[in-house]
Each structure stands twice: as structure tokens, then as C-alpha cells.
C-alpha positions in Angstrom: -43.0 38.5 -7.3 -39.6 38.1 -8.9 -39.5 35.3 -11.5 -35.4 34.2 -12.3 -34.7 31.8 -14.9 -32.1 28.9 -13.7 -30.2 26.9 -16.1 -29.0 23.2 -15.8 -26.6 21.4 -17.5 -25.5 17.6 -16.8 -22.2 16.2 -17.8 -21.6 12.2 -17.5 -18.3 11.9 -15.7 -16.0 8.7 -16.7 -15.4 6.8 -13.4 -12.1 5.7 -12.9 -12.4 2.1 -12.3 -9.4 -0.2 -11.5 -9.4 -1.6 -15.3 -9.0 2.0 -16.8 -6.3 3.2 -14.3 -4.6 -0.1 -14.9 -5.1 0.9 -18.7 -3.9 3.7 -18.5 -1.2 3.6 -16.2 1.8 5.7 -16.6 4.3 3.8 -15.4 5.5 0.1 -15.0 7.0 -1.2 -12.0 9.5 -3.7 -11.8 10.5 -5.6 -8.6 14.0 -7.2 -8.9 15.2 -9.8 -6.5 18.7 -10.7 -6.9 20.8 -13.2 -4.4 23.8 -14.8 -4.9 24.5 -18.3 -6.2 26.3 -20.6 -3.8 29.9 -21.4 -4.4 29.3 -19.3 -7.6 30.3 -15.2 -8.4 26.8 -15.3 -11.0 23.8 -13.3 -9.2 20.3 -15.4 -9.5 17.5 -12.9 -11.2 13.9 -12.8 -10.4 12.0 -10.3 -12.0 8.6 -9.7 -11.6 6.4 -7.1 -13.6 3.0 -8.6 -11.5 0.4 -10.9 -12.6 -0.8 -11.3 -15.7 -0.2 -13.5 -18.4 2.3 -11.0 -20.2 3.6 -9.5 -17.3 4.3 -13.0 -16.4 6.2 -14.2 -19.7 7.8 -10.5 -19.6 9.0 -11.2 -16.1 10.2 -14.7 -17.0 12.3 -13.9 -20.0 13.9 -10.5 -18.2 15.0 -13.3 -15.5 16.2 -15.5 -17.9 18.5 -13.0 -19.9 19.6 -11.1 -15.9 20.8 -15.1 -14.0 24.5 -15.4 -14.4 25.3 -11.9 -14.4 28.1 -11.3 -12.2 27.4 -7.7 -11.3 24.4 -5.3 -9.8 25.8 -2.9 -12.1 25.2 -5.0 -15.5 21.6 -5.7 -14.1 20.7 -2.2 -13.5 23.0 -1.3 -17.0 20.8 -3.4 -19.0 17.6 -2.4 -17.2 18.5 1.4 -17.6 19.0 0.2 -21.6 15.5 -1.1 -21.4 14.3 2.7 -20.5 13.8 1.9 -16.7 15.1 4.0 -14.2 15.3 2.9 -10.3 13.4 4.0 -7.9 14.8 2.3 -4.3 17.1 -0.3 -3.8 16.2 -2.4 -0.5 18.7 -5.3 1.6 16.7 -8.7 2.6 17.8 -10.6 5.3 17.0 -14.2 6.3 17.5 -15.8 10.0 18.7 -18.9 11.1 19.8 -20.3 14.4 20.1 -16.6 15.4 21.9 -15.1 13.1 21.4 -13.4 10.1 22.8 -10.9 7.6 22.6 -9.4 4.3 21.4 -12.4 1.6 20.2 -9.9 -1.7 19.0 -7.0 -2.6 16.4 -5.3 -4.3 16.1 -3.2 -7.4 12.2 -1.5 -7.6 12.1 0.1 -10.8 10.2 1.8 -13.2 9.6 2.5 -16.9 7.8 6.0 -17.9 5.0 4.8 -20.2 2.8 8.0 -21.0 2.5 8.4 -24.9 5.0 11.7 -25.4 
């Protein structure tokens, strides 16, 4: 009879919960609605970053400082200053009576936030 010695180790494994991907997340979306004013060449800006209360206020003041620009190109400018890059633009179309067409588009962006 053959007697072999066996070894065994245990390691504890973190679980990657919703809270610690969210925690650690490397990246920041940002979904940007942006229609036109009527009777008026400034672009209204809604910016949302998601739910929370920061993300919130964030979302909120980014609006605030984006309404009454008068180009897509200063929106994505000063998001691109703000270290986010886009990731697809989309068209949104509402209906009525029948018809319907082009009434904004949509920036989705993000911002890289891995420590480097």
C-alpha cells in the first residue's frame, strides 16, 4: 500500500458585488440630450451622469453651464476639455399626427477614471 501525501491550500476570493464594481469603476458615462429651443438658435442641455446624489448635482450644474450654447461642437469642445471623450452620437425622433423627424441628438460619453 502506497501512502501519498496531498496538500491543501484555501484562498478567500473578494466577490465582486455591485457596490465594489461601482467603486471601482473605470469609467464614467455621460448621457447628453440636447434639443433645440423654439424660436431660439441656443441648444437646451440635459446632462445626466445617473442617480445619485452627486451624480445628480454633477449632472445639474454640467446642464446649467451646456443651455444656451449655440453649437454641438462647443458642447462636445467643452466636454472633451473636461477629459471626456464620445463614445456614440444617437438622433431622437418624436411623432405627431403622423409625422415626425429629427428633434435632438445624443452625445454618450465617457471619462477614463483608472488611477494612472
Amino acid at each position: 500500500m502506497t501512502i501519498l501525501p496531498i496538500k491543501a491550500f484555501s484562498q478567500e476570493v473578494p466577490s465582486d458585488s455591485l457596490a465594489n464594481l461601482s467603486r471601482n469603476a473605470m469609467f464614467t458615462y455621460a448621457y447628453i440630450q440636447i434639443e433645440g429651443k423654439l424660436l431660439s438658435k441656443k441648444l437646451k442641455v440635459d446632462v445626466d451622469f445617473g442617480d445619485t446624489p452627486e451624480q445628480l448635482k454633477a449632472g445639474k450644474e454640467y446642464s446649467d453651464k451646456l443651455t444656451g450654447k449655440k453649437s454641438y461642437a462647443a458642447i462636445l469642445n467643452f466636454m472633451v476639455q473636461n477629459k471626456f471623450e464620445l463614445v456614440q452620437t444617437l438622433g431622437y425622433t418624436e411623432a405627431y399626427s403622423g409625422t415626425g423627424g429629427t428633434t435632438g441628438i445624443v452625445f454618450i460619453m465617457k471619462k477614463n477614471t483608472a488611477p494612472r
